[in-house]
RODO-2510 file (C-alpha; in nm, 4 decimals, decimal comma):
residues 426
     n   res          X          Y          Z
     1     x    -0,9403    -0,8544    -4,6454
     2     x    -1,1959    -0,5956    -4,6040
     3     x    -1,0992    -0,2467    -4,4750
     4     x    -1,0979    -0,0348    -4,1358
     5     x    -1,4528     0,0712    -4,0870
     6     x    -1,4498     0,4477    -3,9352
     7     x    -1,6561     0,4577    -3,6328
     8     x    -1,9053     0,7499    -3,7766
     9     x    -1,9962     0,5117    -4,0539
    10     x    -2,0354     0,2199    -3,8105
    11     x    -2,2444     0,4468    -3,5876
    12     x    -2,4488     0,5252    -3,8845
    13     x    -2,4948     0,1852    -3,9582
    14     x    -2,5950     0,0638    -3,6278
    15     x    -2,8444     0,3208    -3,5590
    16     x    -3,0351     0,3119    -3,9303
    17     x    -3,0667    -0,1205    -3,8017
    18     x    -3,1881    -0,0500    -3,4182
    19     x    -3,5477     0,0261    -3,3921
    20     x    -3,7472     0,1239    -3,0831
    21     x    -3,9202    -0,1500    -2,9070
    22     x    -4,2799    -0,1983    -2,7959
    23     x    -4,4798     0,0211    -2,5240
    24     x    -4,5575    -0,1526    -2,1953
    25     x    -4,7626    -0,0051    -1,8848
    26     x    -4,5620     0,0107    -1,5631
    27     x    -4,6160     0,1037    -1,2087
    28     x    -4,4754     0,4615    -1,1447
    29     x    -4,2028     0,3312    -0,9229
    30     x    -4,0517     0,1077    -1,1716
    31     x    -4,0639     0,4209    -1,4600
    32     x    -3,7200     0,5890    -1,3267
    33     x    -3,4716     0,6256    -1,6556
    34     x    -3,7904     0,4904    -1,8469
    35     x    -3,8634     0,6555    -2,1630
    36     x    -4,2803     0,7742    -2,2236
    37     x    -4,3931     0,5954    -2,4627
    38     x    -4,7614     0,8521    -2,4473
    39     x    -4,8031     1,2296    -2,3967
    40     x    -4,8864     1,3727    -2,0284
    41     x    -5,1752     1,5168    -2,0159
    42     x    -5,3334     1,7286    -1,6970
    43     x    -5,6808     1,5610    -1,6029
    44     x    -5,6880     1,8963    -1,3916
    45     x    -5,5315     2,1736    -1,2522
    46     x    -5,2922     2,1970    -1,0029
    47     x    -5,3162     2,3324    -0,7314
    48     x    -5,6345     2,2619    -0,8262
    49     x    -5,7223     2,6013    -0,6160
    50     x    -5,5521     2,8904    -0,4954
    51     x    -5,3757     2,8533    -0,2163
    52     x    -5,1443     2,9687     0,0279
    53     x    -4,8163     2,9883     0,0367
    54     x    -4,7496     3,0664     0,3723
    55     x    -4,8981     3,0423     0,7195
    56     x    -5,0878     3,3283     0,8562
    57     x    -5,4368     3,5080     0,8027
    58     x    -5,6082     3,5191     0,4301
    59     x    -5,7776     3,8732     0,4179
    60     x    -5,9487     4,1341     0,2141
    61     x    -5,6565     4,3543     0,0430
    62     x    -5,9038     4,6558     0,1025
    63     x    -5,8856     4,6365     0,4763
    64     x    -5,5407     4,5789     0,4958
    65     x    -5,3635     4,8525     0,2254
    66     x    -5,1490     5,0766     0,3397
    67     x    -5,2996     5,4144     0,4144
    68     x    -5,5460     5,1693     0,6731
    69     x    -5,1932     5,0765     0,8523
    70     x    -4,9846     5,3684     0,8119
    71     x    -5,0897     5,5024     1,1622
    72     x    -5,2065     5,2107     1,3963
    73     x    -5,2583     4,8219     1,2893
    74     x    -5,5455     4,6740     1,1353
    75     x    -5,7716     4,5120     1,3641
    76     x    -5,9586     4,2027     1,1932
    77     x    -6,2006     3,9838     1,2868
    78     x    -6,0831     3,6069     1,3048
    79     x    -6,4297     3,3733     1,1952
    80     x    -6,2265     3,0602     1,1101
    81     x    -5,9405     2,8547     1,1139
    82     x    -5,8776     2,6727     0,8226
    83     x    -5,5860     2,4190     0,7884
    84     x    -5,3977     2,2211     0,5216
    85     x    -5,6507     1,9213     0,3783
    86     x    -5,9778     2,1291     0,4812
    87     x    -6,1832     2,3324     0,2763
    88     x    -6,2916     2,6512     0,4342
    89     x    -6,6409     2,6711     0,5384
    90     x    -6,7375     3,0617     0,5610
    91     x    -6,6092     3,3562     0,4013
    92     x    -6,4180     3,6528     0,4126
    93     x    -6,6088     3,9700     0,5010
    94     x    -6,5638     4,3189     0,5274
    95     x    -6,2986     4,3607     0,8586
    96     x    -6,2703     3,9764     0,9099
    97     x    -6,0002     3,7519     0,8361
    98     x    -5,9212     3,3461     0,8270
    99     x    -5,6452     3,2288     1,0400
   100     x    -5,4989     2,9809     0,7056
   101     x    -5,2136     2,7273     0,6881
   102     x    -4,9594     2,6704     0,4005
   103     x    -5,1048     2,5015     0,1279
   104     x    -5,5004     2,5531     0,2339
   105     x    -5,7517     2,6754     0,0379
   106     x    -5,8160     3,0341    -0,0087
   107     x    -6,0987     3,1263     0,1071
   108     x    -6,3960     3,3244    -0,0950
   109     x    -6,4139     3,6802    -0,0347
   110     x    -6,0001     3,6974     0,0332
   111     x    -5,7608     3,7962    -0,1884
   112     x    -5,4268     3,8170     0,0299
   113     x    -5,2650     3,6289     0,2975
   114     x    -5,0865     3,8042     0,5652
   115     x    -4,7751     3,5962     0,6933
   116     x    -4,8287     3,5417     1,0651
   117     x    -4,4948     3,7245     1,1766
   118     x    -4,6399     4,0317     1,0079
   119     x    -4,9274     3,9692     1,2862
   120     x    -5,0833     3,9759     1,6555
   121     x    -5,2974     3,7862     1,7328
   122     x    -5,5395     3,6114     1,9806
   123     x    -5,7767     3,3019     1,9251
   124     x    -6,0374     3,5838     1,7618
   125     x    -5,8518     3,8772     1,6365
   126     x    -5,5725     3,9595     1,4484
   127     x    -5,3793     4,3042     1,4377
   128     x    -5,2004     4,3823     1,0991
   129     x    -4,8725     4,5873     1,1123
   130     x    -4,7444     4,5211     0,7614
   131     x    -4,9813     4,5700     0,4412
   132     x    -4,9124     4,3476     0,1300
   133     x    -4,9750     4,4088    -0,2091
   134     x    -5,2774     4,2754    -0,3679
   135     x    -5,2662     3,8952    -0,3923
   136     x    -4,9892     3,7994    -0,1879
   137     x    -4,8615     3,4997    -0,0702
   138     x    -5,1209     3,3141    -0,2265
   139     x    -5,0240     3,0594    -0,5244
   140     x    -5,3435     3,1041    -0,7664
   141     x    -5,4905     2,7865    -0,9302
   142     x    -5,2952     2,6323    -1,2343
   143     x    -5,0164     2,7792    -1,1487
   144     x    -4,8021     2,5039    -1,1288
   145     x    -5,0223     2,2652    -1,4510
   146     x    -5,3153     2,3608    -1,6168
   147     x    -5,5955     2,1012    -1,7304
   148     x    -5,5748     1,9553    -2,0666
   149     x    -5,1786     2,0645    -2,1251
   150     x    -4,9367     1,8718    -2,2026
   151     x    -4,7219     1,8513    -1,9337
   152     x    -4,4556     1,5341    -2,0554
   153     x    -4,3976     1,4364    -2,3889
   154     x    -4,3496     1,1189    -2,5466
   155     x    -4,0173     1,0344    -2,5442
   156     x    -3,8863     1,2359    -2,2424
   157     x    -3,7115     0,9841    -1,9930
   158     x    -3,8298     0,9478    -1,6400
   159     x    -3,6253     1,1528    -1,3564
   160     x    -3,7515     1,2129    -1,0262
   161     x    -3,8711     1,5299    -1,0989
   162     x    -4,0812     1,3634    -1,3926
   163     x    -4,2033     1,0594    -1,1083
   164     x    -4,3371     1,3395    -0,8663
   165     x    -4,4850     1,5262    -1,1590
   166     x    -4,6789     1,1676    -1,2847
   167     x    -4,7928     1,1550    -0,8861
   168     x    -4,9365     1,5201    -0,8966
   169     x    -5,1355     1,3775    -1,2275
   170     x    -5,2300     1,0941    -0,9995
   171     x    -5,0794     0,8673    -1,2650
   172     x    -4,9738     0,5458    -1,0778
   173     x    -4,9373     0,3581    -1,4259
   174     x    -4,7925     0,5191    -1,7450
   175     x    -4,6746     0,3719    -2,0955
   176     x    -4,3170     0,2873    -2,1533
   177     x    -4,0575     0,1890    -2,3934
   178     x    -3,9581    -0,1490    -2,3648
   179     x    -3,6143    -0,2304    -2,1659
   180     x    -3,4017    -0,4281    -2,4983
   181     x    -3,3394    -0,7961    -2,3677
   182     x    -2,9174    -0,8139    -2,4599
   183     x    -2,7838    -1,1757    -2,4644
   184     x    -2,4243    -1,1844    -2,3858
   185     x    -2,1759    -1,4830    -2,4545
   186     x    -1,8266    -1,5399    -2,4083
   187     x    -1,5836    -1,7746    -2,6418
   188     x    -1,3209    -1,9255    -2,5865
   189     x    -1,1747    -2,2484    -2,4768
   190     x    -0,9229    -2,0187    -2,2361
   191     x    -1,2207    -1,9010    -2,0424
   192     x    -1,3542    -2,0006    -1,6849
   193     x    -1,6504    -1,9097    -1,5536
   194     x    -1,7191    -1,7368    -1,1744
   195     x    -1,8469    -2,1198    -1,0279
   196     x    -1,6409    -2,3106    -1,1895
   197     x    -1,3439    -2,5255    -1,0750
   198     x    -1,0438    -2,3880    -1,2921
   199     x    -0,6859    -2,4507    -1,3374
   200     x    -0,3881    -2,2156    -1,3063
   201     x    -0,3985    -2,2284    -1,7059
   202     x    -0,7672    -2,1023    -1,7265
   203     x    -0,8145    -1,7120    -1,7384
   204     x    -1,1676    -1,5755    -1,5271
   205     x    -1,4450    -1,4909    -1,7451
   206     x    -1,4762    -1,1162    -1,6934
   207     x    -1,6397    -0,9868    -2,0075
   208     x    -1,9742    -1,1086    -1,9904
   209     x    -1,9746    -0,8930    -1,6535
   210     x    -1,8487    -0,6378    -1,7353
   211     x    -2,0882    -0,6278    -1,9822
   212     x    -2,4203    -0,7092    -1,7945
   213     x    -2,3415    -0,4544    -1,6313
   214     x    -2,3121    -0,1635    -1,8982
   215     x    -2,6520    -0,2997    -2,0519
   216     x    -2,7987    -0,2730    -1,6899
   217     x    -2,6312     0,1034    -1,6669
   218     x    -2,8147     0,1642    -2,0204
   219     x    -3,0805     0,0344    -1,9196
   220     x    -3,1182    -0,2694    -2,0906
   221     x    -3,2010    -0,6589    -1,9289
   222     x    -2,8716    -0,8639    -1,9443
   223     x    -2,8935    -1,2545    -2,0271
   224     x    -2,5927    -1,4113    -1,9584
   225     x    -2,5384    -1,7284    -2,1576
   226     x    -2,2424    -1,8297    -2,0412
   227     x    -1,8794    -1,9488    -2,2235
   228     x    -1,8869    -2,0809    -2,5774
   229     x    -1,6179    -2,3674    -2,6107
   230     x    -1,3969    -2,2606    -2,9510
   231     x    -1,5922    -2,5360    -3,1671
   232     x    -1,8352    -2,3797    -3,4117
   233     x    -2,1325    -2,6511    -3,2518
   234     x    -2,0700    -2,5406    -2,9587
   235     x    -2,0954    -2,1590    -3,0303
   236     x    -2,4191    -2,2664    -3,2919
   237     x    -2,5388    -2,3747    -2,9983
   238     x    -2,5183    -2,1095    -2,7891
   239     x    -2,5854    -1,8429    -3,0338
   240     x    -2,9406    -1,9924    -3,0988
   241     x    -3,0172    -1,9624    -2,7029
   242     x    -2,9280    -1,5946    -2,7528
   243     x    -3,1619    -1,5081    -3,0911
   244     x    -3,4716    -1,4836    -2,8363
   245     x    -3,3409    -1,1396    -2,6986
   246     x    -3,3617    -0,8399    -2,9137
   247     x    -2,9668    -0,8108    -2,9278
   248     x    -2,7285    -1,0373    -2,9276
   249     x    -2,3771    -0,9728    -2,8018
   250     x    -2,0742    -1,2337    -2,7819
   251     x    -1,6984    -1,1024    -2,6960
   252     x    -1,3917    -1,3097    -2,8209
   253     x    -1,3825    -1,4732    -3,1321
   254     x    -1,4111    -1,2222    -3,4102
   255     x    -1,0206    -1,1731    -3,4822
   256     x    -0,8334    -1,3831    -3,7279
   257     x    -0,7179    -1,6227    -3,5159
   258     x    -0,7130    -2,0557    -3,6185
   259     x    -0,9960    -2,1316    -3,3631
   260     x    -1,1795    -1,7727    -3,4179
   261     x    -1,5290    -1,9665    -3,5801
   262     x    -1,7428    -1,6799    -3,4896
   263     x    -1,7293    -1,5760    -3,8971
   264     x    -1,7850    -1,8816    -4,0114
   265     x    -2,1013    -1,9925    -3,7400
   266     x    -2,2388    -1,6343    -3,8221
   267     x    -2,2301    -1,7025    -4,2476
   268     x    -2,4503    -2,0559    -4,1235
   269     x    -2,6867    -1,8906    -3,8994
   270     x    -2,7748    -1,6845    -4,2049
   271     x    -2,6712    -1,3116    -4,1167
   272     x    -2,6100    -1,0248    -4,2622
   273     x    -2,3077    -0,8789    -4,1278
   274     x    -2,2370    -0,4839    -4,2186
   275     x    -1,8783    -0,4973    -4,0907
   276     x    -1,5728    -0,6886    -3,8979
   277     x    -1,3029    -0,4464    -3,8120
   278     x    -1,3471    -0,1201    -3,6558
   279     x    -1,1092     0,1731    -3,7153
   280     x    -1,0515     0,2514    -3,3922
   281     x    -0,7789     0,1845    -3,1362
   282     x    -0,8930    -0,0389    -2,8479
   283     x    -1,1227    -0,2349    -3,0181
   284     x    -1,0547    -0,3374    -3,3774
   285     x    -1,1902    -0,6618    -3,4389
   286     x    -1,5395    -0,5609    -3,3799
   287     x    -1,8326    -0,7434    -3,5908
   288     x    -2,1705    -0,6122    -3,6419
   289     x    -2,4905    -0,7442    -3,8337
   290     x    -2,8410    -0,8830    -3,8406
   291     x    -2,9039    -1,2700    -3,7621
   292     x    -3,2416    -1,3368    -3,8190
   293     x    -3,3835    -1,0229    -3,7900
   294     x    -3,1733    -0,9674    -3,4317
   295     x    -2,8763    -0,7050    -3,3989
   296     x    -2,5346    -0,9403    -3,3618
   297     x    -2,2311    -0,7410    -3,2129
   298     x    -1,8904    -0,9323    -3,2089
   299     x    -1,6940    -0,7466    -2,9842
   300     x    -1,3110    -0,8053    -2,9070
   301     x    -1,2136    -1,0592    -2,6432
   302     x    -0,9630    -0,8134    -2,4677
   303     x    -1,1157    -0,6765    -2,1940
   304     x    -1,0939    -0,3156    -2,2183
   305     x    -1,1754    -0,3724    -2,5947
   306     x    -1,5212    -0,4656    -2,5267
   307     x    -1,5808    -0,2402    -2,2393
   308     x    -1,5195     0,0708    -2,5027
   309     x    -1,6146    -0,0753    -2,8018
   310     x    -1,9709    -0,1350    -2,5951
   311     x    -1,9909     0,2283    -2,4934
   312     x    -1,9444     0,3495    -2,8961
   313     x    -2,2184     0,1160    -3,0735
   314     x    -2,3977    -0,0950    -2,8381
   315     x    -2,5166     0,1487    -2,5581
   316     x    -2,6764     0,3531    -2,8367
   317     x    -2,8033     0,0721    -3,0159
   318     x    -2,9616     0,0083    -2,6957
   319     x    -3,0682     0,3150    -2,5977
   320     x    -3,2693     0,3875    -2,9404
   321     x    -3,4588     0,0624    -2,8839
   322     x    -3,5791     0,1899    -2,5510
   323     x    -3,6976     0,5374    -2,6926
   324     x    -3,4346     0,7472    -2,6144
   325     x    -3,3979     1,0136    -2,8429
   326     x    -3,0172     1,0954    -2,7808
   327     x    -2,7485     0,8221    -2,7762
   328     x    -2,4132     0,9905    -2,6644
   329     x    -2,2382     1,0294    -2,3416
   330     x    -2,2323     1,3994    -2,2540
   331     x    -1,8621     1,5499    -2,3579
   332     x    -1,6477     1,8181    -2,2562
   333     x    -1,3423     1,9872    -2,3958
   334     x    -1,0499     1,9374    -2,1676
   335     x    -0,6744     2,0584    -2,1703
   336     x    -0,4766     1,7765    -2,2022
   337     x    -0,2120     1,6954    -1,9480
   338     x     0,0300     1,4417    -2,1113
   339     x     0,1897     1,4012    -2,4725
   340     x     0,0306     1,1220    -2,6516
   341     x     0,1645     0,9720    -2,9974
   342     x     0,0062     0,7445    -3,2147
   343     x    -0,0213     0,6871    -3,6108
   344     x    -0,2692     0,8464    -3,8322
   345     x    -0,4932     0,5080    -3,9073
   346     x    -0,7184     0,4432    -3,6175
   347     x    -0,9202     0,6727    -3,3723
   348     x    -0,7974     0,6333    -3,0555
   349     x    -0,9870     0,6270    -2,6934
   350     x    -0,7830     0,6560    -2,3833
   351     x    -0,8933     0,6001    -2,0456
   352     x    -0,8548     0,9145    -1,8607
   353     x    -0,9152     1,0599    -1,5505
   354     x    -1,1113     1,4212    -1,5438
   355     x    -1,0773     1,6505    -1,3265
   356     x    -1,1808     2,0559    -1,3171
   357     x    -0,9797     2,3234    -1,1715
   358     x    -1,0608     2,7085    -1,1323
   359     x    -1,3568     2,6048    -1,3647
   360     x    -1,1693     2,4827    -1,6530
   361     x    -1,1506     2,0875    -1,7216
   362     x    -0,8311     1,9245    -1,7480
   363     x    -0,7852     1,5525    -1,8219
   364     x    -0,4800     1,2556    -1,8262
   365     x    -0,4727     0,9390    -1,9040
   366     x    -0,5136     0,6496    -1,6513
   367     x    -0,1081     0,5310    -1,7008
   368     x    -0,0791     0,2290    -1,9252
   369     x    -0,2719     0,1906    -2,1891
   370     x    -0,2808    -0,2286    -2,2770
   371     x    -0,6544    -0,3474    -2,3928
   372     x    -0,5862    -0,6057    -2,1344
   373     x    -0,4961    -0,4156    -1,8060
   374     x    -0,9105    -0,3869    -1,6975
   375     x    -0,7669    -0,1035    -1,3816
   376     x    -0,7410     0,1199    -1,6325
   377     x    -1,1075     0,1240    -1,6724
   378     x    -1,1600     0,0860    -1,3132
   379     x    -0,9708     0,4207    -1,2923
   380     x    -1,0993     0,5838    -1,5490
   381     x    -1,4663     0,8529    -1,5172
   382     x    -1,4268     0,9600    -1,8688
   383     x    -1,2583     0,8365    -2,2450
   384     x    -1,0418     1,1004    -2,4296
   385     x    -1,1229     1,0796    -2,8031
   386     x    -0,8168     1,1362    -2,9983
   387     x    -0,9555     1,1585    -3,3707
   388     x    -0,7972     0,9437    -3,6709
   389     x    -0,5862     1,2406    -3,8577
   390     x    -0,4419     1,3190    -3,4772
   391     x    -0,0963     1,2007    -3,4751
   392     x     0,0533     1,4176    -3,1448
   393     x    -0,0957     1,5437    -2,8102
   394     x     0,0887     1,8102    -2,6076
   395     x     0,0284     1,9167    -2,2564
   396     x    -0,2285     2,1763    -2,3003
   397     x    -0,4060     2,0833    -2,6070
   398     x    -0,8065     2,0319    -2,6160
   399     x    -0,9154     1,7342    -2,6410
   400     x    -1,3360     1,5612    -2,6682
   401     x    -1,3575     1,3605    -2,3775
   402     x    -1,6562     1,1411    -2,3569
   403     x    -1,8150     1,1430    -1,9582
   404     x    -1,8471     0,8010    -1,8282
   405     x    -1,9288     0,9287    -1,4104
   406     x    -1,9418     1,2683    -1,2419
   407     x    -1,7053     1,2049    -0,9896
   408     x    -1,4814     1,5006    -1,1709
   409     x    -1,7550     1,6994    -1,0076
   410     x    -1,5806     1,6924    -0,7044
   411     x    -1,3087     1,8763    -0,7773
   412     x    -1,3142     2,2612    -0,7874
   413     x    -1,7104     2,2330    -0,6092
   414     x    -1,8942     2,5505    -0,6561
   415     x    -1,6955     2,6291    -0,9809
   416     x    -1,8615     2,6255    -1,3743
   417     x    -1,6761     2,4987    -1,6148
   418     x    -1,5832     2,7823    -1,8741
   419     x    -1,4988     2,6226    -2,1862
   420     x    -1,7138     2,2934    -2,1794
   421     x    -1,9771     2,1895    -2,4125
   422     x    -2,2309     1,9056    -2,4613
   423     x    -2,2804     1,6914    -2,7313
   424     x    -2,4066     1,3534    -2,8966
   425     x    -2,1970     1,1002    -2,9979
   426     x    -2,3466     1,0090    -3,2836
***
């Protein structure tokens, strides 16, 4: 029987066999949590002139200085009004000044903008009470982006702040990663789908779900092939359906059990499996391999099982194929709140529930802890990773917790945390 693999080495494994995907060109409202597959490059500056940044009168910083002001106001010629979206047509002279909205040009000949609250005025002159210093209030041109920088790199995903940036560039189509194309499938005899008429003996097919759903949350495009009956035609058949994505991914089926054919079907369809059992605690029986040329995951039927054993090899898979260049869940170091148990085989993941206080994170477990009872995921905004060699947890001890939600944010609101850190998980 072949041994425990330890989830490092299984990581390892599954990230050397995932590849990124293609490059496709999408509109810029379908690019949010997109990854650029090109460099960003300014076609020009921006603001593409100086501007200002406030309302009120753009004006010659030698009429205006302070020993002019010091004893009565400024009196300056008004010769033009000049709002946002038009350019200015005269200007600035000696003793004159343009009455200029935020975000307007700067007229020639000016080289400060007085803020109108520093001002009285009437429709053709303006008195100055406060002087400036040289260039104020005015946002010079390429401030912000200068032409021919890069301004994005490949591989940065797309956040809003990235989307308004790629507007700015007047970019209204860029070049993405590929989303991966996941094909999930259920086994088992036991199982009943959503639409389907099922007895009291039948048990509701929740994993392929469940599932869908963390490969739309990563990013991916879910196909959902249904239940595989616990004949190996049957699963053959389905399996084949499946091998047009770029990753396949069936729960159930991979333990040891009399009707467990997912070995066997895998052997015919010609893969090349890497491993079967997984040294962690949920999530065990856990296969993973190539069939023909397409990543094959065999996750565990239970549940909660697949639900973690998704978030450890899986969503990274996945997220390497769409051009991320880091695969983890943030983590944080949190006192633990319980005492926990367990033997030194198998690295264990409990569902927990985070929570900060006084700006230090603190974390406990969701109660029971069955790979069955699916609440304790519903529960749960983060997993506590209790390594292999880890055979007691104490109230107080730090533990790597693994973020799944920020809901923890709000708790303590306002407050940093003082001890946590970020990392990969792999």
């Amino acid at each position: 029987m072949q041994g425990l693999t330890p989830l490092e080495e299984a990581q390892r494994i599954v990230l050397e066999a995932a590849k990124p995907l293609g490059l496709e060109k999408i509109p810029i409202l379908d690019t949010l949590g997109r990854v650029l597959g090109e460099d960003i490059v300014a076609q020009r500056d921006n603001p593409p002139w100086d501007n200002s940044a406030m309302d009120g009168f753009a004006v010659r910083w030698e009429d205006i200085k302070q020993e002019h002001a010091i004893t009565k106001p400024v009196e300056l010629t008004i010769v033009e009004d000049v709002p946002a979206g038009k350019m200015p047509a005269k200007s600035v002279g000696p003793g004159q000044a343009i009455r200029i909205m935020t975000g307007a040009p700067v007229p020639s000949g000016a080289d400060t903008v007085i803020k109108v609250e520093d001002t009285e005025h009437t429709p053709d002159m303006v008195r100055v009470f406060k002087p400036e210093p040289r260039g104020a209030n005015i946002r010079p041109q390429g401030e912000d982006v200068k032409k021919g920088e890069r301004i994005i790199a490949k591989g940065t995903p797309i956040r809003p702040g990235e989307a308004g940036m790629l507007a700015i560039l007047a970019r209204s189509f860029v070049v993405v990663y590929q989303r991966p194309r996941v094909a999930i499938l259920s086994t088992g005899d036991e199982l009943a789908d959503l639409d389907e008429r099922f007895s009291e003996d039948k048990i509701i097919n929740s994993n392929s779900y469940g599932i869908a759903a963390a490969v739309q949350e990563a990013g991916g495009i879910p196909i959902l092939l249904g239940i595989a009956k616990d004949n190996p035609a049957a699963l053959t058949e389905k399996i084949s359906h499946g091998l047009n994505a770029d990753i396949l991914v069936l729960s159930g089926g991979v333990s040891m059990g009399d009707y467990d054919f997912t070995k066997a079907v895998f052997r015919d369809l010609g893969a090349e499996m890497n491993f079967w059992k997984l040294a962690i605690r949920p999530g065990q029986p856990l296969a993973f391999g190539k069939i023909q040329g397409k990543l094959a995951f065999g996750l565990p039927g239970n549940p909660v099982s697949s639900m973690v054993t998704f978030e450890q090899l899986v969503r990274p898979a996945m997220l390497k194929m769409g051009g991320h260049r880091s695969y983890g869940r943030p983590v944080v170091q949190a006192q633990f709140q319980e005492k926990f148990s367990k033997r030194n085989d198998r690295r264990h993941f409990l569902r927990g529930i985070l929570t900060r206080e006084q700006g230090v994170f603190h974390v406990r477990t969701t109660g029971d802890q069955g790979s069955g009872i699916l609440t304790s995921m519903v529960r749960a905004n983060c997993l506590i990773d209790v390594p292999t060699e880890v055979e007691r947890v104490n109230p107080g001890d730090w533990v790597n917790v693994q973020v799944l939600g920020g809901s923890f944010w709000t708790h303590d609101v306002g407050s940093q945390p003082s001890t946590g850190h970020r990392q990969s998980c792999c």
